[in-house]
Kinemage of the C-alpha trace (Angstrom):
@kinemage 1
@onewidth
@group {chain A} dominant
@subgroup {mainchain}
@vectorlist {calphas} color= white
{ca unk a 1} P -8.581 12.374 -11.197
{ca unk a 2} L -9.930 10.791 -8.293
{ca unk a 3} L -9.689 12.805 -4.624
{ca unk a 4} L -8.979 9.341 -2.763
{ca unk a 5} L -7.667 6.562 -5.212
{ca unk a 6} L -5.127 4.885 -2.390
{ca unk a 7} L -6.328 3.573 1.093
{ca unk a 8} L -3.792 2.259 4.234
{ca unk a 9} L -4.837 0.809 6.579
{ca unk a 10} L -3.293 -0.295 9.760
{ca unk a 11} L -3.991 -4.132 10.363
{ca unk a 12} L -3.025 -5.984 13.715
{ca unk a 13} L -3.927 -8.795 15.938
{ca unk a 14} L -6.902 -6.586 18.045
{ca unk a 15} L -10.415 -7.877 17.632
{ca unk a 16} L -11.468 -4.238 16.098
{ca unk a 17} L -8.648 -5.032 13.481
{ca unk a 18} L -10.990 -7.348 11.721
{ca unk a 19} L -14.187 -4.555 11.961
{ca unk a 20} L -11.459 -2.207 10.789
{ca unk a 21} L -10.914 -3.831 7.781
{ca unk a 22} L -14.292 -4.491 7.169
{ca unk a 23} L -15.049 -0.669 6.882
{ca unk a 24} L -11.863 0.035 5.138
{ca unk a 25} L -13.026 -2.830 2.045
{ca unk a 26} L -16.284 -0.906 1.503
{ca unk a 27} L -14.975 2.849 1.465
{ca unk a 28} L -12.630 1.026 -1.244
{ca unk a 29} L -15.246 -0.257 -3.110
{ca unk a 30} L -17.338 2.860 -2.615
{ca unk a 31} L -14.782 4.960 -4.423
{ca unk a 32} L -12.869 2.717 -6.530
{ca unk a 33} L -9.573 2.705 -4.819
{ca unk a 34} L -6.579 0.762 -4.231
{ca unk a 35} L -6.701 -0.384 -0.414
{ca unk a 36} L -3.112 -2.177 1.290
{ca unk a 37} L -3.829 -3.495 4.316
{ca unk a 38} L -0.180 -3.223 6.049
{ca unk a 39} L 0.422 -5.266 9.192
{ca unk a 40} L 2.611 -2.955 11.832
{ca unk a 41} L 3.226 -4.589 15.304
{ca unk a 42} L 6.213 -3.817 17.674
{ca unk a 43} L 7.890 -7.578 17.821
{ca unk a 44} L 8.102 -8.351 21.703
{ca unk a 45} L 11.849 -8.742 22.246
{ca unk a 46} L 12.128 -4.713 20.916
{ca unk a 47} L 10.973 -3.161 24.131
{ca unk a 48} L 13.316 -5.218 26.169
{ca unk a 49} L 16.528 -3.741 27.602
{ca unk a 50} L 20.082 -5.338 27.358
{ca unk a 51} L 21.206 -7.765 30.399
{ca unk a 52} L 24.413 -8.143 31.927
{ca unk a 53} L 26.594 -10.886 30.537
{ca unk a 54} L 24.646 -11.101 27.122
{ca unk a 55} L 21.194 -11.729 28.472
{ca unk a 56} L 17.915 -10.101 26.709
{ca unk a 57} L 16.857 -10.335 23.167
{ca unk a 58} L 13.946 -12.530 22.006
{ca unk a 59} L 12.802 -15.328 23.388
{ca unk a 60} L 11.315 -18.270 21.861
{ca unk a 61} L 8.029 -17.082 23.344
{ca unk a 62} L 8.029 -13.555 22.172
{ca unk a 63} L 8.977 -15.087 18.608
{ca unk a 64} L 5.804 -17.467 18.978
{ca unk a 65} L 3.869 -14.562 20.244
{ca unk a 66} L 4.617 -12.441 17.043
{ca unk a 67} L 3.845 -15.185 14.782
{ca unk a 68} L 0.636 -15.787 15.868
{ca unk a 69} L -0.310 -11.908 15.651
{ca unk a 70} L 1.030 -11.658 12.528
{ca unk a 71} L -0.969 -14.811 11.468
{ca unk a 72} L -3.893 -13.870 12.716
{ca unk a 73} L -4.004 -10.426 11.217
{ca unk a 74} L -2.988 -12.535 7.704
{ca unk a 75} L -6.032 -14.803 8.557
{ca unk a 76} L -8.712 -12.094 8.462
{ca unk a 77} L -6.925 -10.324 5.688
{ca unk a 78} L -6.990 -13.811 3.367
{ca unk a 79} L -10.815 -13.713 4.546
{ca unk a 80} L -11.964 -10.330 3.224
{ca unk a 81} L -9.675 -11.261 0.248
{ca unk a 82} L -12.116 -14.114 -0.664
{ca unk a 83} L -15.030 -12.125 -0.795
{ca unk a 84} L -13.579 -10.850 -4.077
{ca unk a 85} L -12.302 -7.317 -2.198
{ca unk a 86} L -10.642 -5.795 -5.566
{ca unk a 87} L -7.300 -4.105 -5.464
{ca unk a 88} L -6.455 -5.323 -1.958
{ca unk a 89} L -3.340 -5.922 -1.376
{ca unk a 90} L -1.328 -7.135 2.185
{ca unk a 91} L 2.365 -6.007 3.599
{ca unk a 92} L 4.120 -6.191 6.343
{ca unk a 93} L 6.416 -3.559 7.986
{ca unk a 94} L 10.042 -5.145 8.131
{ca unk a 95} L 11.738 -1.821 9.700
{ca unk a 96} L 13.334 -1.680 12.822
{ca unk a 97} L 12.046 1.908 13.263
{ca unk a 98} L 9.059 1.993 15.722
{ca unk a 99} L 5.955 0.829 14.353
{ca unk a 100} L 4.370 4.178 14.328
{ca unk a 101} L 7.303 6.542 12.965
{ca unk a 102} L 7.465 3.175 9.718
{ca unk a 103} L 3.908 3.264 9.146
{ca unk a 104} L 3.791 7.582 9.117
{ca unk a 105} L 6.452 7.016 6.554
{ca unk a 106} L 4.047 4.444 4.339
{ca unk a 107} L 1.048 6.804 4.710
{ca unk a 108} L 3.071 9.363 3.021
{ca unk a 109} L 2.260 7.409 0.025
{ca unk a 110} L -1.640 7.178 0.292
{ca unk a 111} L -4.416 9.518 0.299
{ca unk a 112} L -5.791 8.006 3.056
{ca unk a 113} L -5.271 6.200 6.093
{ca unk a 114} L -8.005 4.047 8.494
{ca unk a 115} L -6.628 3.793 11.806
{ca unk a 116} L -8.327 2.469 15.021
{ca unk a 117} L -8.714 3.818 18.637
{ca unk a 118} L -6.698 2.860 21.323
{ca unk a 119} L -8.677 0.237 23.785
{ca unk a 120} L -7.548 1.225 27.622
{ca unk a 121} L -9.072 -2.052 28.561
{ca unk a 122} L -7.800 -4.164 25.954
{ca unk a 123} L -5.590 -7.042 27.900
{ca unk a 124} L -3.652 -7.403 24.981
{ca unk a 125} L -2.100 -4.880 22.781
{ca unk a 126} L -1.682 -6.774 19.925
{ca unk a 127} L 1.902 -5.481 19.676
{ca unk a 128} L 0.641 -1.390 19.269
{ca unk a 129} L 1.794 1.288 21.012
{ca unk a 130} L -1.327 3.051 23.336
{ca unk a 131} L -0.413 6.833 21.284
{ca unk a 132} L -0.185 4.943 17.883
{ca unk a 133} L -2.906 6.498 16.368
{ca unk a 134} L -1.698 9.761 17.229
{ca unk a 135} L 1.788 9.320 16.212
{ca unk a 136} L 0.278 9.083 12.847
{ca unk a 137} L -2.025 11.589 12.626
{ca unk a 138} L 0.596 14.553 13.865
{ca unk a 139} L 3.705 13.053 11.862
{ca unk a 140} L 1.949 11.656 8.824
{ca unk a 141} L 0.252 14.736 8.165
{ca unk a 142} L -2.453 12.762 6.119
{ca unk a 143} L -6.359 12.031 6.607
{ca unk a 144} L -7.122 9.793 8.941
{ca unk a 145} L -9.828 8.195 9.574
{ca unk a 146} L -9.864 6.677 13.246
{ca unk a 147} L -12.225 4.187 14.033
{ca unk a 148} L -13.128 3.125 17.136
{ca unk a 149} L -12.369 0.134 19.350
{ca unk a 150} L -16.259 -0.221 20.780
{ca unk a 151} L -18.829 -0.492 17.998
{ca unk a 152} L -18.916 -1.852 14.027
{ca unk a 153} L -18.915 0.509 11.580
{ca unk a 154} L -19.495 -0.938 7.916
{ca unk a 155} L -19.630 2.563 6.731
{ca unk a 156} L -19.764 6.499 6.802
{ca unk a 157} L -20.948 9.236 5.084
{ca unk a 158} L -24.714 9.460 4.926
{ca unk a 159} L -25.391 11.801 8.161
{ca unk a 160} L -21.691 14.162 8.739
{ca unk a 161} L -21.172 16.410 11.473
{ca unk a 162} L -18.246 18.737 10.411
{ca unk a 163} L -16.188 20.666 13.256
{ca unk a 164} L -15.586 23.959 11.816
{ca unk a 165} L -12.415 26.283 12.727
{ca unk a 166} L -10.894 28.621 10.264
{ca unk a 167} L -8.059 26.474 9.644
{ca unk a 168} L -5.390 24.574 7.863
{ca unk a 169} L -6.541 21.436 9.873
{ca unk a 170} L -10.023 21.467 9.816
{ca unk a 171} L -9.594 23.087 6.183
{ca unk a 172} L -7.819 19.758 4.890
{ca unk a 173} L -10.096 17.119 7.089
{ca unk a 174} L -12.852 19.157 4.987
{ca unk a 175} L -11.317 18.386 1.485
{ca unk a 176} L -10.984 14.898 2.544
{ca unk a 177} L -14.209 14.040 3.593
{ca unk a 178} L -15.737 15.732 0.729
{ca unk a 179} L -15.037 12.451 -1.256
{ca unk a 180} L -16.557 9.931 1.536
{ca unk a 181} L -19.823 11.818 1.816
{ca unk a 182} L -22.633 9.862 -0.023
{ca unk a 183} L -25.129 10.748 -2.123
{ca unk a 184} L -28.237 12.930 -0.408
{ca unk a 185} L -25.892 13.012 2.949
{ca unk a 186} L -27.152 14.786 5.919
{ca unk a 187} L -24.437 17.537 6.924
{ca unk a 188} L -23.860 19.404 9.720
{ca unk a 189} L -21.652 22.396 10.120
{ca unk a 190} L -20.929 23.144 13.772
{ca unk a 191} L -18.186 25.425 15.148
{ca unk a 192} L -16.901 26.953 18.239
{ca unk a 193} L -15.691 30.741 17.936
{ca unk a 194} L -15.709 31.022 13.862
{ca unk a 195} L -18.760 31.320 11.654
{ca unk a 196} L -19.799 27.892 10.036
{ca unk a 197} L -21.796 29.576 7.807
{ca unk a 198} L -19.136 30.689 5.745
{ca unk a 199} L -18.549 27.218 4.281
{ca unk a 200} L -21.760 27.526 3.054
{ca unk a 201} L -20.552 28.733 -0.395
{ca unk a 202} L -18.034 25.832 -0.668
{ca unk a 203} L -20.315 23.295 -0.042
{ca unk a 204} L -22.901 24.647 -1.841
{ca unk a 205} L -20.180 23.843 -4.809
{ca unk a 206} L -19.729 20.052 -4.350
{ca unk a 207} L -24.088 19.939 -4.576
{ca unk a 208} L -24.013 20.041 -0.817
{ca unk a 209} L -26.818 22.036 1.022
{ca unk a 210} L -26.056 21.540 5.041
{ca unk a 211} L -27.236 23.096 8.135
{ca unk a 212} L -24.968 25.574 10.405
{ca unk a 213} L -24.682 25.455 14.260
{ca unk a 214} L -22.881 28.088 15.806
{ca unk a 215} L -22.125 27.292 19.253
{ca unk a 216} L -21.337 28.772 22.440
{ca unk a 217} L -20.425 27.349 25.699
{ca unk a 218} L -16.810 26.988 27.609
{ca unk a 219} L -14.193 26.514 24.298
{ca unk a 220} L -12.523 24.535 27.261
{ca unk a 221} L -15.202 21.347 26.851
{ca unk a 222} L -15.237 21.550 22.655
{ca unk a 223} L -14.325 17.895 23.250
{ca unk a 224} L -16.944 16.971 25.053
{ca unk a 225} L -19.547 18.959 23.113
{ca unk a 226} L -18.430 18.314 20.033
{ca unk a 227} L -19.144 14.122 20.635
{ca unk a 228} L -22.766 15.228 22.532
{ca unk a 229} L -23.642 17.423 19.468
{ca unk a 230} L -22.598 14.281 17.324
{ca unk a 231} L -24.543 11.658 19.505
{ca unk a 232} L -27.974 14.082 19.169
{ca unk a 233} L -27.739 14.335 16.055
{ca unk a 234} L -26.890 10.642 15.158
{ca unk a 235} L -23.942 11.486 13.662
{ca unk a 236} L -22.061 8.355 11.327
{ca unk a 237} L -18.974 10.776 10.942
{ca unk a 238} L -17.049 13.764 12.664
{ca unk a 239} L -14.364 15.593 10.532
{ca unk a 240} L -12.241 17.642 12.197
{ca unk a 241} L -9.073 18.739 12.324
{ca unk a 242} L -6.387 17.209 14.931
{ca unk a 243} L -4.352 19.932 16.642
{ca unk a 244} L -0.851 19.109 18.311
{ca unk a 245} L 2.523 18.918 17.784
{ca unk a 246} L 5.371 16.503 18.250
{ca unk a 247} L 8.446 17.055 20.478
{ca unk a 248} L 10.929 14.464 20.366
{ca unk a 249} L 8.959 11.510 21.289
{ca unk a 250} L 6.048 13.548 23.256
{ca unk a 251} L 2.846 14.212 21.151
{ca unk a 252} L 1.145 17.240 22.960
{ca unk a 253} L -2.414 17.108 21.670
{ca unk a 254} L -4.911 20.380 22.147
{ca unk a 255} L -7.558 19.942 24.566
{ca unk a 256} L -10.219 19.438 21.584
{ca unk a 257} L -8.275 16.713 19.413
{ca unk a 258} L -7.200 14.894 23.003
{ca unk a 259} L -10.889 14.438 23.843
{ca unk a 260} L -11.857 12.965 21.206
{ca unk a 261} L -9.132 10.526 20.676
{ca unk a 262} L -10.065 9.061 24.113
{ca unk a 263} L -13.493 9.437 24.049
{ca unk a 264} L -14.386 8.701 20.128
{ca unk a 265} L -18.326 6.540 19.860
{ca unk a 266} L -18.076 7.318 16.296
{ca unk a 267} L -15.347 7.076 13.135
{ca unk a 268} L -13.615 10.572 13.151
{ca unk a 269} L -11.958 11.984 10.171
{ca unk a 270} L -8.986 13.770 11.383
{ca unk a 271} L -6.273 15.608 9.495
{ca unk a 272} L -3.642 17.667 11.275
């Protein structure tokens, strides 16, 4: 039985979409697994509140607007198709639900989901909601790997940096990433107030020798450290666990997990 045999990934109109997909074909590939590419975009007219005397709705603009995401996302999905990407598969989200809350529900159904970073600068949104990515994380409960929006990435695994904590989080982004390291990859073990030597018996398991870092330093910057320690060490890949909750329709993200969503220069496997 195969660890990761199902891949979603979130497709949309955003340059990094196409990038995103790109990554998302080979980690198929790599591991032999199904990959649906699901397009999930807020249409325009959804936002909008209802006018006096029956005003509001969609226009024929916003309707011309969502077509042309929703055919451009379908364009660069048709051309990683032609490469001869096997088991890929396109859908689109047809729920009235918000775009996030649908697509949590879909991930439900896949062992792992490629997501991308939110782009502050981006002038156009493509039709996704600025917290999307987190939405999905902290209600899907699944893997995620986020990729993101600055950068290509055609692939992860050979040099890891893994974000210890003793637990469930960082426990299950672990057993995730165990199947997207690659053969002879360099690991690193680095953690904040546990010992990351004691995964050393675990890894030591799946064939994997890796080196331990414990650190010290203000636990109020493990953002911000944790991305330097990944930058020295030319990290491809952080895996960590994403710690939050949800209340109502606020996500409150710990300091840690809230850092790194904004401040990602590398894909980060997350799992919460």
């Amino acid at each position: 039985m195969k660890p990761i045999a199902s891949i979603l990934l979130h497709l949309d109109a955003a340059p990094q979409s196409r990038d995103r997909l790109t990554l998302a074909c080979r980690l198929a590939q790599r591991l032999d697994a199904g990959l649906l590419a699901l397009y999930a975009a807020a249409p325009s007219g959804t936002s909008l509140m209802p006018l006096p005397m029956g005003g509001g709705g969609l226009t024929m603009q916003d309707v011309q607007r969502d077509e042309a995401r929703r055919a451009q996302a379908r364009a660069w999905f048709e051309e990683a198709a032609a490469t001869g990407q096997p088991r890929l598969n396109w859908s689109e989200l047809q729920a009235i639900a918000p775009a996030a809350e649908a697509f949590s529900r879909q991930a439900l159904l896949h062992d792992l989901v490629v997501i991308g970073q939110h782009d502050p600068d981006s002038a156009d949104d493509a039709g996704v909601a600025p917290d999307f990515a987190e939405e999905v994380v902290i209600d899907s409960g699944r893997p995620a790997l986020l990729v993101p929006f600055a950068g290509r990435y055609h692939d992860v695994g050979r040099r890891v940096l893994v974000a210890w904590k003793a637990s469930r989080e960082a426990a299950r982004a672990l057993s995730a990433a165990l199947a997207l390291l690659q053969p002879g990859a360099e690991v690193h073990v680095v953690s904040w107030g546990s010992d990351p030597s004691e995964l050393r018996p675990l890894l030591q398991h799946h064939g994997i020798e890796a080196e331990f870092h414990a650190e010290g330093g203000d636990e109020g910057q493990v953002g911000e450290l944790l991305l330097s320690r990944a930058a020295d060490l030319g990290s491809d890949l952080i895996v960590m666990g994403c710690y939050g909750r949800s209340r109502t329709r606020e996500r409150l993200l710990g300091g840690a997990s809230r850092s790194v969503f904004g401040a990602m220069t590398m894909p980060v496997l997350m799992s919460h």
